[in-house]
N, C-alpha and C positions, 0 to 999 in steps of 0.2 A: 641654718639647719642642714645642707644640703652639704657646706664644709666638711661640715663635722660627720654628713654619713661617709667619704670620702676616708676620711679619717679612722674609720671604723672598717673599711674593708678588709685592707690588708690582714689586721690581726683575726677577726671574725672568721674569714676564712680560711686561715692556716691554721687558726685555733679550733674550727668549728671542725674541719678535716683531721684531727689530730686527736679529737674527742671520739669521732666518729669511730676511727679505726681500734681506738681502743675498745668503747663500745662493742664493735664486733670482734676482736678477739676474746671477748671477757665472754662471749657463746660457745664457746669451743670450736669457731670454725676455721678449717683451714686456713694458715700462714697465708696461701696464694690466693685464695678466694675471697678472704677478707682483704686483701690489699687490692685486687681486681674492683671489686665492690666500689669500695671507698676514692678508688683512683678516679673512675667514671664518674661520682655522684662530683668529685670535685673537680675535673673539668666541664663536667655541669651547671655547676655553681656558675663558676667561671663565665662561660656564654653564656647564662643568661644574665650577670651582671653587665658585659659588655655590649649587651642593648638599654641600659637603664643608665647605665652611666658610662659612654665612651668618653674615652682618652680623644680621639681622633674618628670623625665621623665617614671618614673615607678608609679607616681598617678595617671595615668588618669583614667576618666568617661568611654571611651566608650569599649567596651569590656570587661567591669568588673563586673563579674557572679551578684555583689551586687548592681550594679546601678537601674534595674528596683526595686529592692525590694525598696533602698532609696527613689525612687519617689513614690511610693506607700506610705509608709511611709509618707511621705510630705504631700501628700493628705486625710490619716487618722487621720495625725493632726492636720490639718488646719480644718479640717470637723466635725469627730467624737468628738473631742478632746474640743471644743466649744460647742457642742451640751448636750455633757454628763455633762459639768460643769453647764451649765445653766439649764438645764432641773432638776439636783440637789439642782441648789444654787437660783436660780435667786427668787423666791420667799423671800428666806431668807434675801434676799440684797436688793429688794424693799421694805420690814420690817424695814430694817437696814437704809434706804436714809431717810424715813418718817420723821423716829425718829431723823437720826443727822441733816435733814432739819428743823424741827421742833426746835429741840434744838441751831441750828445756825441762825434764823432766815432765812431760802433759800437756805443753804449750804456752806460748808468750801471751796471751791474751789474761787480762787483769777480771777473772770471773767474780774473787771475793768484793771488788767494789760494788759501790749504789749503780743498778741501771745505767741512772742518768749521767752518772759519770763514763759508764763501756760508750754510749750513744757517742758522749762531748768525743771522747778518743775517737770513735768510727769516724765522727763529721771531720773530726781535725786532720789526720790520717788521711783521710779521701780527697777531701779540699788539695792538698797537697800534690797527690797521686794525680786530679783531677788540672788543677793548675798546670803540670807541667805538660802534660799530653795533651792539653788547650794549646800550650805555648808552641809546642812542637807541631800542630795543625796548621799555627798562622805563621809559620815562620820556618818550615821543612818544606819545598817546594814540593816534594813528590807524594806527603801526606796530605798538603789541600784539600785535592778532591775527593778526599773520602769527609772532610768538612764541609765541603763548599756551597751543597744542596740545604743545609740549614742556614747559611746565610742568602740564599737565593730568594730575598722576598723585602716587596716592598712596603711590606707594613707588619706591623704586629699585633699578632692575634692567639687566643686559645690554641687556636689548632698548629700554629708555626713551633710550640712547642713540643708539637709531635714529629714536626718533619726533620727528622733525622735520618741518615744513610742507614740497611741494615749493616752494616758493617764498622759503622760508630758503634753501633750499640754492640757489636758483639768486644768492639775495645774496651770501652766502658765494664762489660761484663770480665773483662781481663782487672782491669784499673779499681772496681768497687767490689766483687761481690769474690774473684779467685784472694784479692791481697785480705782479705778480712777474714778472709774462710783458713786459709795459711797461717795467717796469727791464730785462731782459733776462738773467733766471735762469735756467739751464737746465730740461729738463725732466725730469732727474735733483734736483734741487731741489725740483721741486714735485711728483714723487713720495714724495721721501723729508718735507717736511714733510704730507704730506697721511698718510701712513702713520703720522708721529708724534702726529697729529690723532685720525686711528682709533684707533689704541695706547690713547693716554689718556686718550680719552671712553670708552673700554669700560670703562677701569678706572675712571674717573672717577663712572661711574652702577654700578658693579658693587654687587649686593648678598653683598662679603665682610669679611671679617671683618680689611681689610687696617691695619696696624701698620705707620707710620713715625714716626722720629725726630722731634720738637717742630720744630729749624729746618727739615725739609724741606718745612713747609707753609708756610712765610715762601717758599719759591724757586720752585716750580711749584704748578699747580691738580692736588691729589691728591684722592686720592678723598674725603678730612672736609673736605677745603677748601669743596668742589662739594657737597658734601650741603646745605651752610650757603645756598647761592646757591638750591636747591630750596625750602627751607623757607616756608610762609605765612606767617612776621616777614616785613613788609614792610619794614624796614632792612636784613634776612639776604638777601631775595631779591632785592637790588637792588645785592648785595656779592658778590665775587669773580666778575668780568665778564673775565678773560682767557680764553686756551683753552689754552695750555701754561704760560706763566708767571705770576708773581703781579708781574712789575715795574709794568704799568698801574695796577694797582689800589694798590699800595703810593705811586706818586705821585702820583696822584690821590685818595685818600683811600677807596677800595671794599675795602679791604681785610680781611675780618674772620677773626680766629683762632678755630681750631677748639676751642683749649686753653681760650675765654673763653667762647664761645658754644654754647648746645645748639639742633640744626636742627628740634629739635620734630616736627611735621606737616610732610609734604611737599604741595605741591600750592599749588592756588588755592583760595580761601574760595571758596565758594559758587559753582564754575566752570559758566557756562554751556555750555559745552564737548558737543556732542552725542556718542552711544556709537557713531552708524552711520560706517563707513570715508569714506563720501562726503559726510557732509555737513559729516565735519573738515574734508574737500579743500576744501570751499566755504566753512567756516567764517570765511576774513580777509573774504569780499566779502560774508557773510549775517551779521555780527558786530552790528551794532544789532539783528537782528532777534532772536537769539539770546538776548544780554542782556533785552530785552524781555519776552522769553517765559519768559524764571527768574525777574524779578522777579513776571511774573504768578503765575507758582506759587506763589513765596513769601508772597503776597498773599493768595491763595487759602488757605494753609495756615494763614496765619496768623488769617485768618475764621475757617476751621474751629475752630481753637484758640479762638480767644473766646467761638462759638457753643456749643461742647463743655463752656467753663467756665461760661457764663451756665445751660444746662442744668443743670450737676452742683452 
């Protein structure tokens, strides 16, 4: 019995979260306010499945010196992280709409289809957009550190999927919500993929104990997909780079199964990563110095160590 509730999580709450938000638009309330709503109740879900059924009895949220920072975090880049992208670009990007309006007679965006089909285009679209600006994190030395505080952890939880840089989030808001608004998606579109975004990053770092079928990890980033992407393998951490699907990664070759691979250690080897809330925030523009200052230690330590053995 206890399989089978395992079995039922994942869908329950993607499905239950997806009902939910529909529910409350069908009140007429605010795009933002309905997805605010729904966003919290489903990382509420979330914690408090991962005391009923952890994955790992040594992830948890509460207690954990990093949890307030991660919701802080959360809230810097759901806020700042939008605000600095727009305040940057949005000019640029209503430039940008005139002109492919103009030049499309109204706009590239396919309004006569079903819904569900604008959605599939947003999620396909974005995965994509999403994919490459993943790639270029782990693989452009001087963009790192504006990723590296979301991999700074060693374990995964509800709340690790809030700890993001604001200045992720204000790329992301470049990469999902200016490239959809340019095509000309509505803004029922880029609610509901932004909600499918939250959905399955929660469950995506969730520490539970979630059970799905062998092909469901070939079709989307499920929660053992995404543990493999955390992992200190640096082959594993630099594999499964979309954000809802796995089609990027399957054709470009990042693609690694959960069924093959164990995600070991989460985190970065030896992160220099500071513990204070601020001087993560400053961490992408103080990143040589930081690095710097770990190898000094490690240097330090490791005199010690030689000094200690020449003694004994």
């Amino acid at each position: 019995m206890l399989t089978f509730a395992k079995y039922l999580v994942y869908p329950l709450v993607l499905g239950g979260s997806v009902y939910g938000l529909w529910a409350l638009l069908e009140t007429d309330l605010p795009l933002g306010i309905a997805l605010l709503i729904i966003s919290a109740a489903n990382i509420i879900m979330v914690a408090c499945l991962e005391l009923i059924l952890p994955y790992d009895k040594e992830w948890t949220w509460w207690g954990h010196r990093q949890t307030i920072n991660d919701i802080f975090h959360g809230l810097a880049t759901s806020e700042l992280g939008p605000r600095l992208a727009s305040a940057a670009l949005m000019s640029s990007v209503v430039a940008f709409m005139s002109v492919i309006a103009g030049v499309s007679g109204g706009g590239l965006w396919p309004h006569s289809c079903h819904f569900s089909v604008q959605l599939f285009l947003a999620i396909v679209i974005v995965d994509f957009m999403e994919w490459g600006k993943h790639w270029l994190y782990h693989n452009v030395s001087f963009l790192w550190p504006i990723h590296a505080l979301h991999h700074d952890m060693d374990r995964l939880n509800v709340t690790k999927g809030m700890r993001l840089h604001f200045l992720e989030g204000a790329v992301r808001f470049v990469t999902v919500t200016s490239i959809l608004t340019v095509l000309g998606a509505s803004p029922e579109i880029l609610v509901w993929y932004t909600a499918l975004l939250t959905f399955n990053g929660s469950l995506n770092h969730a520490n539970i104990d979630i059970r799905l079928p062998g092909f469901v990890h070939y079709m989307i980033q499920s929660t053992q997909v995404h543990r493999l992407h955390h992992s200190t393998d640096r082959d594993l951490g630099r594999s499964n780079l979309g954000s809802l699907t796995t089609i990027p990664d399957h054709l470009f070759g990042t693609f690694r199964d959960p069924a093959k691979h164990d995600h070991g250690e989460m985190g970065i080897t030896d992160s220099p990563m500071p513990q204070n809330f601020f001087l993560q925030l400053l961490s992408p523009l103080i990143w040589v110095g930081l690095v710097w200052r770990k190898a000094q230690h490690r240097r330090k330590a490791a005199q010690e160590i030689a000094i200690a053995t020449e003694l004994g």
